[in-house]
One Martini backbone bead per residue (centre of mass of N, CA, C, O) as a GRO file, in nm:
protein
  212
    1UNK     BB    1  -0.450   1.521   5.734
    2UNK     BB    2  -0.312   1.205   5.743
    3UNK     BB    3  -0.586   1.078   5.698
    4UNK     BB    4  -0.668   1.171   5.392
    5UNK     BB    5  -0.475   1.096   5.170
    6UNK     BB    6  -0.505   0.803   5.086
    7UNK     BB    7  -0.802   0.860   4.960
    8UNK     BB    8  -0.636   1.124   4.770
    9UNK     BB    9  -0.521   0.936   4.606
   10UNK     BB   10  -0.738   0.708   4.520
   11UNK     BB   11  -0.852   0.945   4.384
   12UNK     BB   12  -0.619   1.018   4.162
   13UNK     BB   13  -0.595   0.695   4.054
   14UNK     BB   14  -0.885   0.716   3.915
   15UNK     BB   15  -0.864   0.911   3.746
   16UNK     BB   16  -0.627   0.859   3.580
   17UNK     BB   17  -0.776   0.596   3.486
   18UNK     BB   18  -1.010   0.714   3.340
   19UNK     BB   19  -0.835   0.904   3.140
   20UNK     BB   20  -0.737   0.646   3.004
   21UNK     BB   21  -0.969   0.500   2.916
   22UNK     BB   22  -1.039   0.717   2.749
   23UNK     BB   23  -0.786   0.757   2.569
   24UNK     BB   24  -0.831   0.467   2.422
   25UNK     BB   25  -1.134   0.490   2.299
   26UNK     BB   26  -1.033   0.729   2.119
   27UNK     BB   27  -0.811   0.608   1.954
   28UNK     BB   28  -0.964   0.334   1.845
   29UNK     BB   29  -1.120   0.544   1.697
   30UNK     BB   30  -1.252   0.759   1.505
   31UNK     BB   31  -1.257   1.067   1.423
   32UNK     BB   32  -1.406   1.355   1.475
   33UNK     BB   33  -1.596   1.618   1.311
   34UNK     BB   34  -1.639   1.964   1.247
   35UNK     BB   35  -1.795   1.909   0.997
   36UNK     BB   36  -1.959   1.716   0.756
   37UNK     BB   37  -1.695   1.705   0.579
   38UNK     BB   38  -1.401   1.608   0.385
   39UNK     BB   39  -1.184   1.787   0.201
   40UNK     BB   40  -0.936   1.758   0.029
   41UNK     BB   41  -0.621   1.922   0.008
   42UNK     BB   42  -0.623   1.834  -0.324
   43UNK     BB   43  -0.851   1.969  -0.431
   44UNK     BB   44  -0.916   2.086  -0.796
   45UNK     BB   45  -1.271   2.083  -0.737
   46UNK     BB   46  -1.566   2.102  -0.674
   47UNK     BB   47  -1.807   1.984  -0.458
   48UNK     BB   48  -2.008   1.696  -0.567
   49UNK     BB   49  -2.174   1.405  -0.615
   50UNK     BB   50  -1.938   1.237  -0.717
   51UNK     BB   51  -1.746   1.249  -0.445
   52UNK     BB   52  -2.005   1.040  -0.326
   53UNK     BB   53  -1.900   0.835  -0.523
   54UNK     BB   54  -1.802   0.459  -0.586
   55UNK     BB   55  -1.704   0.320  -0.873
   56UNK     BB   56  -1.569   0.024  -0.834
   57UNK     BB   57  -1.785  -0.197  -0.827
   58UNK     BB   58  -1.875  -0.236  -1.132
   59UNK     BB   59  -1.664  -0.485  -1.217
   60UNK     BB   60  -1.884  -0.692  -1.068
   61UNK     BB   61  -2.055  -0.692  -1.283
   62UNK     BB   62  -2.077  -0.986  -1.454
   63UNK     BB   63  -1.863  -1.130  -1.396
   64UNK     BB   64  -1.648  -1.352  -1.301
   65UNK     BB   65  -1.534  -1.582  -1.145
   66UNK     BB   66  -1.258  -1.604  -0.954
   67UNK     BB   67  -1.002  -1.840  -0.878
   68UNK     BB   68  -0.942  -1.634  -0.607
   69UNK     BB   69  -0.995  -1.524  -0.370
   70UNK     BB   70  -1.155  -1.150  -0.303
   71UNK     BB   71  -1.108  -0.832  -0.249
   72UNK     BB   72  -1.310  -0.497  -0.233
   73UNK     BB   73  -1.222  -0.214  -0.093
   74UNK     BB   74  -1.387   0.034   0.105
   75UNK     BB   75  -1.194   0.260   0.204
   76UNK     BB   76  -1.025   0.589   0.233
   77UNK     BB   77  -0.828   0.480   0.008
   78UNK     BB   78  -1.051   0.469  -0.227
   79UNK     BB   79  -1.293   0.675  -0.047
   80UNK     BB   80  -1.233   0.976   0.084
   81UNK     BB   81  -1.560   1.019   0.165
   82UNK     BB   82  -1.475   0.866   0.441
   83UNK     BB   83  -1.351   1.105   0.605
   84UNK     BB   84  -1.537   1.092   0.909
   85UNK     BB   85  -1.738   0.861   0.921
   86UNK     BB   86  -1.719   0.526   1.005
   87UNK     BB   87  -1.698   0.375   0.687
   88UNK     BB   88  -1.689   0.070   0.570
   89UNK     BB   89  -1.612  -0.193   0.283
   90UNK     BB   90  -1.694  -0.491   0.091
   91UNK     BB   91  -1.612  -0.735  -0.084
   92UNK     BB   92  -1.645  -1.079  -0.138
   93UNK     BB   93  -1.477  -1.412  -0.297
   94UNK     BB   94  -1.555  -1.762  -0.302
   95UNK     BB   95  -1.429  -2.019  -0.430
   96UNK     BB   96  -1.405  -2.275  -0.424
   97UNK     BB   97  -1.238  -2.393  -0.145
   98UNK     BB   98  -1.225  -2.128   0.000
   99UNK     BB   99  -1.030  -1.860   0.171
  100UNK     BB  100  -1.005  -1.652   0.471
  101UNK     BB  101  -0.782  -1.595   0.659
  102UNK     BB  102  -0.660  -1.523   0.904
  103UNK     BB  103  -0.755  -1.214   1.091
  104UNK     BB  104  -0.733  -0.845   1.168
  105UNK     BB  105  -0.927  -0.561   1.282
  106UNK     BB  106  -0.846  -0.309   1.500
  107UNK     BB  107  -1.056  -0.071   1.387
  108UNK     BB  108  -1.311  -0.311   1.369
  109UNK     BB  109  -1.589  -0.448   1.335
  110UNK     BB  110  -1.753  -0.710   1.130
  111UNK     BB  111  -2.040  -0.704   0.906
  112UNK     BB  112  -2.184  -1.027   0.741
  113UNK     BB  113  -2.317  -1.063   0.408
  114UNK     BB  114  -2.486  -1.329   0.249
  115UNK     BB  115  -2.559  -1.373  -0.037
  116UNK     BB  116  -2.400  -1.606  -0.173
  117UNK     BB  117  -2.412  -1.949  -0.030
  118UNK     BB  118  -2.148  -2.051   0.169
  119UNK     BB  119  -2.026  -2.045   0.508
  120UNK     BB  120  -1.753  -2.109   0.701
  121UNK     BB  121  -1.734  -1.942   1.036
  122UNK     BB  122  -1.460  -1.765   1.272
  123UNK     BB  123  -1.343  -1.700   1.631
  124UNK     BB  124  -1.154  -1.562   1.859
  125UNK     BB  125  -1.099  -1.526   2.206
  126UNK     BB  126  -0.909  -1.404   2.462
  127UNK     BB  127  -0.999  -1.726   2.556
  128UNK     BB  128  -0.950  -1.959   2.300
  129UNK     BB  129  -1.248  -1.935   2.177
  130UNK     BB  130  -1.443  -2.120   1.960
  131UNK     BB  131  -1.653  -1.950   1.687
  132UNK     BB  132  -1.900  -2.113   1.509
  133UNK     BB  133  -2.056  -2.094   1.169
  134UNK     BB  134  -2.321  -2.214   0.914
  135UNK     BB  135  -2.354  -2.033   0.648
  136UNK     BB  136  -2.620  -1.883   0.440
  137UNK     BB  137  -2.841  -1.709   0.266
  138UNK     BB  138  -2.866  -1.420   0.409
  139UNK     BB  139  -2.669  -1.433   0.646
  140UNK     BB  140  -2.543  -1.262   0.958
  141UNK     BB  141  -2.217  -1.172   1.066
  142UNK     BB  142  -2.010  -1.117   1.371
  143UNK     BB  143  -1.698  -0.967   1.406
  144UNK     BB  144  -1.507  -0.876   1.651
  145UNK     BB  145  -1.319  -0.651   1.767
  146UNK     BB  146  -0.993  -0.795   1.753
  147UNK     BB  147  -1.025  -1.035   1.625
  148UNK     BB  148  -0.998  -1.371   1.533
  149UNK     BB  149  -1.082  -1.443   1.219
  150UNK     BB  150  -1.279  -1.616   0.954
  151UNK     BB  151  -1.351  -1.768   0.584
  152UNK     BB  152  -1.533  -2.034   0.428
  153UNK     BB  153  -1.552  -2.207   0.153
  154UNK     BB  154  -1.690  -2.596   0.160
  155UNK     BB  155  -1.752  -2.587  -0.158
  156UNK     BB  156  -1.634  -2.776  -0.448
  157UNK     BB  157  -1.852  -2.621  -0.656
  158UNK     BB  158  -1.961  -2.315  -0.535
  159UNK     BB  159  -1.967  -2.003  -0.476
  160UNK     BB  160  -1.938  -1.706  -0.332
  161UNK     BB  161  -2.091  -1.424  -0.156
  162UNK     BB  162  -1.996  -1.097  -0.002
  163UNK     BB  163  -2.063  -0.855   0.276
  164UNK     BB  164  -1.844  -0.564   0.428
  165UNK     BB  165  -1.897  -0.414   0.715
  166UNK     BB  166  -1.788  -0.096   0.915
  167UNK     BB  167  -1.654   0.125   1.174
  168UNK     BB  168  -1.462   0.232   0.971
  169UNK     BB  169  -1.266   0.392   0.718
  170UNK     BB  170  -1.002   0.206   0.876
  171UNK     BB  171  -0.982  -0.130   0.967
  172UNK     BB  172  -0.770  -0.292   0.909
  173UNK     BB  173  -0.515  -0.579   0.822
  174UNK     BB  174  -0.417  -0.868   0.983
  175UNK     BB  175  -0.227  -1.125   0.844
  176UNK     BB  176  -0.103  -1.376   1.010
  177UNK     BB  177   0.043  -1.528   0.777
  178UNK     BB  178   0.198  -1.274   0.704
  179UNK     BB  179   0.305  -1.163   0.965
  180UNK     BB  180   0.450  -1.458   1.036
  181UNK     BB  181   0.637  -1.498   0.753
  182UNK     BB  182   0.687  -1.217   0.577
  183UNK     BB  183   0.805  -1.004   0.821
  184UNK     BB  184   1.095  -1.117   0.893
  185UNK     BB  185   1.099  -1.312   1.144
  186UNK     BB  186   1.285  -1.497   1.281
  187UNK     BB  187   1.309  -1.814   1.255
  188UNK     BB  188   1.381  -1.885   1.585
  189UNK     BB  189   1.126  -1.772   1.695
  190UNK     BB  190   0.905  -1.949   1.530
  191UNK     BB  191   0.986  -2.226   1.619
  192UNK     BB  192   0.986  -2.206   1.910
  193UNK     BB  193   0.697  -2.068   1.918
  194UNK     BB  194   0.582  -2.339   1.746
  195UNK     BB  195   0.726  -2.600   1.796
  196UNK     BB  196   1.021  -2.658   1.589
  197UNK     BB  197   1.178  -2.576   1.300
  198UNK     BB  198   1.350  -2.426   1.045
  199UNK     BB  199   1.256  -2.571   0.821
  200UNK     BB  200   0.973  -2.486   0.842
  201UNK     BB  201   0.958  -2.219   0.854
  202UNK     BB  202   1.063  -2.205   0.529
  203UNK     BB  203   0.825  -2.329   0.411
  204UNK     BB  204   0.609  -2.158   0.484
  205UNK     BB  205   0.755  -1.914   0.341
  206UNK     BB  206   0.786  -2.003   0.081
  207UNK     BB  207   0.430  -2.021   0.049
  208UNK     BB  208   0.391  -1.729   0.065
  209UNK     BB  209   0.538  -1.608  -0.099
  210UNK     BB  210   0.571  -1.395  -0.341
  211UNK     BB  211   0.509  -1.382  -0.706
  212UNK     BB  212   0.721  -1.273  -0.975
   0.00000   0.00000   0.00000
C-alpha cells in the first residue's frame, strides 16, 4: 500500500493542476449562454429587428476626420445585443501624426483591418520581443490577446481609418499610460520603478491628466 501513495498523489496533483487550468480558462473567456441570445432585464418591450440593430456608427458617415484619434467602441456597453455573442467591434480614426498609445485587451485579441491609409503598429510579447510591421490599406493584423500593442499613423499629412473586431463582447482596454500615470500610484513607486526622480513622473502626469 505505501508503494502506491506516491503514485497517487501525483496523480491527484495532476488533476487538480489540470481542473484549474480548465477553471482559468474558462474564467478568460465571455461565458457561454444556454438561450439564442439574452434580453436585459429591463427590457421594456417585445424584442424584434431593432434589438440586434446598431446604429451608432451612423454618425461617421461623410464626417469630417477628428482633429485627434478616436475610438468608436461597438462592445456590451453600447450594444446589449452581444451579450453572450462573444464579439465586439471598433471602428479607429487616426489624423495624420497621431497614435493609438500602448494598451492591453485583457480579454480578447483583436484583428485590425486598414480600411484607408497606412498605419505602423506592434506588439511585445511576454519576452519583451517587439513585433513591428507598416500596414497599407487594405491589410490585416493580429494583435495577440493580453499583449502590449500599439498603432501609429506616421503619414503627416493624410488620415488613416481602421476597424477592429474581438472575441469578447467586452475585451476591455487598459491604457498604459493612463494606468501607471492618472490611477494615483505614489510618485516614489513611478521613480523607483522607471529609474527617474519625482520631479520628471510630475511632469508626466501633469501632461496626461484630463482637461478641465
Amino acid at each position: 500500500m505505501a508503494s502506491t501513495t506516491p503514485s497517487l498523489t501525483i496523480f491527484s496533483l495532476l488533476i487538480i493542476f489540470s481542473l484549474f487550468a480548465l477553471l482559468q480558462k474558462t474564467i478568460v473567456a465571455d461565458p457561454d449562454i444556454v438561450t439564442d441570445f439574452v434580453v436585459p432585464a429591463n427590457a421594456t418591450k417585445g424584442v424584434d429587428g431593432s434589438f440586434f440593430t446598431f446604429t451608432g456608427l451612423r454618425s461617421l458617415v461623410g464626417e469630417d476626420p477628428p482633429a485627434t484619434f478616436k475610438v468608436s467602441k461597438v462592445s456590451l456597453a453600447e450594444f446589449p445585443a452581444l451579450n453572450g455573442q462573444s464579439v465586439g467591434y471598433a471602428v479607429l480614426e487616426y489624423p495624420a501624426g497621431t497614435t493609438n498609445p500602448p494598451h492591453i485587451h485583457p480579454r480578447s485579441a483583436e484583428l485590425l483591418f486598414l480600411i484607408d491609409g497606412t498605419l505602423e503598429v506592434g506588439f511585445v510579447d511576454t519576452t519583451n520581443k517587439l513585433y513591428t510591421q507598416s500596414l497599407q490599406t487594405g491589410d490585416i493584423f493580429v494583435f495577440p490577446k493580453g499583449l502590449v500593442h500599439f498603432q501609429y499613423n506616421s503619414d503627416p499629412q493624410n488620415y488613416a481609418l481602421a476597424i477592429s473586431a474581438f472575441g469578447s463582447a467586452n475585451a476591455g482596454t487598459v491604457s498604459l499610460p493612463n494606468t501607471l500615470f492618472v490611477s494615483g500610484i505614489d510618485d516614489n513607486v513611478l521613480a523607483i520603478s522607471f529609474k527617474t526622480d519625482v520631479a520628471t513622473i510630475q511632469k508626466l502626469k501633469a501632461g496626461l491628466a484630463p482637461k478641465p
